[in-house]
N, C-alpha and C positions, 0 to 999 in steps of 0.2 A: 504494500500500500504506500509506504515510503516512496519507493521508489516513480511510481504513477506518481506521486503526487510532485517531486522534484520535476521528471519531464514535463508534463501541462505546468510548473509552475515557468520553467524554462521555454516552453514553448510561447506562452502569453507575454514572457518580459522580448521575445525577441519578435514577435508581432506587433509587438507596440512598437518596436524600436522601427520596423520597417515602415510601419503606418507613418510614424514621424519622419521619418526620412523621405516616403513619396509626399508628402505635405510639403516640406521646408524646398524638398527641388521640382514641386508642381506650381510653386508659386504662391499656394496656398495659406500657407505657416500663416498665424498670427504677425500683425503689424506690432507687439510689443517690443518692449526694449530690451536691449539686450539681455541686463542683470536679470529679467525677470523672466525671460527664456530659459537663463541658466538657475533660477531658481525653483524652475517648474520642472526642469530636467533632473534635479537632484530631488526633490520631494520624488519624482517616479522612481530612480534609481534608489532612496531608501525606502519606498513601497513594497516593490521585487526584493529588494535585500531581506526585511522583517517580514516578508512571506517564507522566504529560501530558511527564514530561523525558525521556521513552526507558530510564527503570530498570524495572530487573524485581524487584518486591517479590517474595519468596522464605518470608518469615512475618512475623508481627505477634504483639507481645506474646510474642516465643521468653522461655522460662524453663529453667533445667536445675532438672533435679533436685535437692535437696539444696544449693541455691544460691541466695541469696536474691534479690531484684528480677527482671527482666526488659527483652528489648530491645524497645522499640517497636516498630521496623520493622530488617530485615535485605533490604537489594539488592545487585544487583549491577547498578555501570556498566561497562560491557565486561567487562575481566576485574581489575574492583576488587571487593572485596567491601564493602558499605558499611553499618556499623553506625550507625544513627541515632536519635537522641533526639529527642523530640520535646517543645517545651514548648508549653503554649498560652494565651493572656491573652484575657480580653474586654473590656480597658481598657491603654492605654498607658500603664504608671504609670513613675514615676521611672527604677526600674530595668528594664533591655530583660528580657524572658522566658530568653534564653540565658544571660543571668547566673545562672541558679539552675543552673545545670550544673556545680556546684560538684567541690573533690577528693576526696569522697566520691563523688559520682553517677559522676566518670570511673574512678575505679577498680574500681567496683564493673562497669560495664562493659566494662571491659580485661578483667577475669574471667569475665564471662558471653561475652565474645567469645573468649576463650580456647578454652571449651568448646566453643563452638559452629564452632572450629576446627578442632578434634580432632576431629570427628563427621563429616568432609564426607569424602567418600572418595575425594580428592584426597590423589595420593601428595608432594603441596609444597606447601605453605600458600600460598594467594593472598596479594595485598598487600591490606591492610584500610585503610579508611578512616574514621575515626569524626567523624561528622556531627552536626551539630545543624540542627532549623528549628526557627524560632520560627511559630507560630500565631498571626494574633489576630483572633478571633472577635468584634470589635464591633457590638452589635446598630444596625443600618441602614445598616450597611456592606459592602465589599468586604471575604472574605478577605485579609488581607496577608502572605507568606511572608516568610521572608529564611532563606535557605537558605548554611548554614557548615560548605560543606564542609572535611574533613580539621582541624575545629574543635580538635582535640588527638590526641598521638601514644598508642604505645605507655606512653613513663613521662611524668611532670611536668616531666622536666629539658628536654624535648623543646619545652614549652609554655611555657619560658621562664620559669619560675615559680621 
């Protein structure tokens, strides 16, 4: 069963990859900017990767209403629920990509996870997990991940900060 489930999960990440490929040289590609091409390429590229580890993505790009930003990817491992960020780089510069996961970005997502707590129709909130992977998409390279789980808690006192 493992094994089925690696090829279709292999099969689908390389279907998409061709679907975006006839897109971007048919003309078609979105008119957006560049950074945000490369940040829609890395959110897909850690979708298939947290597939490839046995999580079950649940949505991508979740937003509430009336609340500003949104979570990349939302799974679940077992019975964690994992909220994840995703950054993505096309050059290794000084500072690693998770760095910009700053106390801004984690608050704002302690609040969109919040929501998206309250909505699940579980009568006791799972335990959450808030993740980050770094992407980085160097042209003539391998994908490289580095995957942080449980990267920060509920508050900053948590994070040692």
């Amino acid at each position: 069963m493992e094994l089925l489930s690696r090829i279709w999960n292999s099969s689908l990440e390389r279907g998409y990859a061709g679907l975006q490929w006839a897109a971007h040289h048919s003309g078609r590609a979105s008119a957006l900017p560049d950074h945000l091409v490369t940040g829609i390429a890395g959110e897909d590229a850690a979708y298939f990767y947290l597939r490839r580890k046995g999580y079950v993505v649940v949505a991508r790009r979740w937003s509430a209403p009336h609340q500003h930003g949104d979570i990349d990817l939302i799974a679940w491992r077992g019975e964690m629920l994992c909220i994840v960020e995703v950054k993505t780089r096309t050059a290794h510069d000084m500072a690693p990509a998770e760095a910009s996961v700053d106390s801004h970005k984690r608050m704002m997502l302690r609040r969109l996870a919040r929501q998206y707590v309250r909505q699940l129709p579980q009568a006791q909130a799972p335990q959450v997990s808030f993740d980050v992977i770094s992407v980085y998409l160097v042209p003539g390279k391998q994908k490289e991940f580095f995957h942080f789980e449980a990267a920060f808690g509920w508050s900053d006192r948590q994070d040692g900060e």
